[in-house]
C-alpha positions as CSV (number, residue, x, y, z in Angstrom):
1,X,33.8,48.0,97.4
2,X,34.3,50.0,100.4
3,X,36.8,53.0,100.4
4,X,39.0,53.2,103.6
5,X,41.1,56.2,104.4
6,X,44.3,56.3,106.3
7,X,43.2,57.4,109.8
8,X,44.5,60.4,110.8
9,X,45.6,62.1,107.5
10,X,42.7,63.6,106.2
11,X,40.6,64.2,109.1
12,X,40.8,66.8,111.3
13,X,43.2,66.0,113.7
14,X,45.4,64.2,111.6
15,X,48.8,65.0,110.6
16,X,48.1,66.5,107.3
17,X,46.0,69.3,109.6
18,X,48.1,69.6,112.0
19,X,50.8,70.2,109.6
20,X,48.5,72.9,107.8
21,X,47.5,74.5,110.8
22,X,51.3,75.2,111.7
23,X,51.9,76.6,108.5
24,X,49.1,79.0,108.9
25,X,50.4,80.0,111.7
26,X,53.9,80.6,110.5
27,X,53.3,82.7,107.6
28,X,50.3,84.5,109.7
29,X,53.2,84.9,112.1
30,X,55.5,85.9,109.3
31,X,53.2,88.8,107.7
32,X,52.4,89.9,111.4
33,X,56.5,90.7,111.3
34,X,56.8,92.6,108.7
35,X,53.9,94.8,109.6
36,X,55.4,95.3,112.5
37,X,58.4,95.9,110.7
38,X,57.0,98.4,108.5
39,X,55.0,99.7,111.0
40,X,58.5,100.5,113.3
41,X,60.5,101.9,109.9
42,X,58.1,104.7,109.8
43,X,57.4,105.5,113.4
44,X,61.2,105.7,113.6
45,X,61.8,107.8,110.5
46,X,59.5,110.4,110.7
47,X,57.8,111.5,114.0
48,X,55.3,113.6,112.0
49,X,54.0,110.8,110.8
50,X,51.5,109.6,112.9
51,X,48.7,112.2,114.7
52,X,47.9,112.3,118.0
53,X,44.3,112.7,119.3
54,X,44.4,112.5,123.3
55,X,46.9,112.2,125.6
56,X,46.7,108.1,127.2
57,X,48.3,107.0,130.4
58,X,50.6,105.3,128.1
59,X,52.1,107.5,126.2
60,X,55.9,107.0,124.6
61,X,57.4,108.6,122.1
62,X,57.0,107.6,118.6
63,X,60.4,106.8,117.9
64,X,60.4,104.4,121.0
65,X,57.3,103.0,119.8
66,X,59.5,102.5,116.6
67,X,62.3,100.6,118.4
68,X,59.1,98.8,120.2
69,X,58.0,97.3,117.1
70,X,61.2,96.9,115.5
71,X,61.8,94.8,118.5
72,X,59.2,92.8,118.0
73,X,58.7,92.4,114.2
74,X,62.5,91.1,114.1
75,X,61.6,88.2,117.2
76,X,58.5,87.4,115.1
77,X,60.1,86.8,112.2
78,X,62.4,84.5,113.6
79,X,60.3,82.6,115.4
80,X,57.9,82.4,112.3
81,X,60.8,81.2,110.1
82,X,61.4,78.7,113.0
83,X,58.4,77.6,112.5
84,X,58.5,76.7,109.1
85,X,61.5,74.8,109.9
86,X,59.0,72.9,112.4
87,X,61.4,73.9,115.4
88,X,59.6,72.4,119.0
89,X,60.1,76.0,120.5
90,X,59.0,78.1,118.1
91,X,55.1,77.0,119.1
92,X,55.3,78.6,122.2
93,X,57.5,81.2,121.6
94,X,55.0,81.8,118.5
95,X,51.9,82.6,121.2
96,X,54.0,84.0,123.4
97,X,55.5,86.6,120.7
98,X,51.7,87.0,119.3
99,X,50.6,88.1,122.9
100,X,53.2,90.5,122.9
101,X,52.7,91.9,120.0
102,X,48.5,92.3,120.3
103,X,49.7,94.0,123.4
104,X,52.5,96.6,121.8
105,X,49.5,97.3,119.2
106,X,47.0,97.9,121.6
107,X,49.1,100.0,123.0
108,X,49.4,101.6,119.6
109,X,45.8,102.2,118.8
110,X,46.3,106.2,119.5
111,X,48.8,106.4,116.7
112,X,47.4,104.6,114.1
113,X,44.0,102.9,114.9
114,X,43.4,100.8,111.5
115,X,46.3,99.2,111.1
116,X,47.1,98.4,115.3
117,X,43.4,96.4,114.7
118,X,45.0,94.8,111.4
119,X,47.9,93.4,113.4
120,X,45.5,92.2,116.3
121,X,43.4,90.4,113.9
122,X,46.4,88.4,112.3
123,X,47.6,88.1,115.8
124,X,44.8,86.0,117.3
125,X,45.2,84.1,114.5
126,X,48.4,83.0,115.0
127,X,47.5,82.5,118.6
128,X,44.4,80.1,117.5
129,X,46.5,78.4,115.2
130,X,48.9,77.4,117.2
131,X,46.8,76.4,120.1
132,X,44.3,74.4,117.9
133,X,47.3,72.5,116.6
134,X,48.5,71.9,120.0
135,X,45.5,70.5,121.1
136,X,45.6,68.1,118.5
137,X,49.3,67.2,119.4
């Protein structure tokens, strides 16, 4: 007796990934908001915080960095919970909002190196999440 499986739900490719691959994504996308979140409540409540090695072409303010990743972690969480409502914009506004966000912690890495290079990490992986699952779409 042979055993046949449904095509397309249990192989990659299928909906079953393609439905795990999004979710991945969205709580990725989810946890990358509240650091974010976390990460802005204390640049904007203590300036002290954080020390300052060199001085970078960049350089803002902490508490503007704080409104920066407020900002940010607030969009990201929406777009994370739209997501998990499998919403047709919220994959593209997910990479875009990923991008941003790997870019506003880059921009970080004076501040506080370890964790900008946490939230990078968790951001290309909401960004290869949601491109591997719309390559399969």
């Amino acid at each position: 007796m042979s055993t046949a499986s449904t095509p397309g739900y249990d192989e990659p490719g299928g909906e079953t990934w393609a439905f795990g691959v999004t979710t991945f994504a969205a709580v990725t996308l989810v946890t990358v908001s509240i650091f974010q979140i976390l990460q802005a409540i204390a640049a904007i409540a203590e300036d002290e915080v954080f020390v300052t090695g060199i001085n970078y072409a960049y350089a803002i303010d902490v508490s503007n960095w704080g409104w920066i990743h407020l900002a940010l972690g607030v969009i990201a969480l929406a777009v994370g919970l739209g997501l998990l409502a499998e919403q047709t914009w919220a994959r593209v506004a997910g990479i875009a909002v990923a991008v941003l966000v790997a870019l506003a912690n880059f921009a970080w890495l004076p501040y506080y190196p370890l964790w900008s290079i946490l939230v990078i990490a968790f951001s290309v992986l909401v960004i290869w999440a949601l491109t591997a699952q719309m390559k399969e779409a």
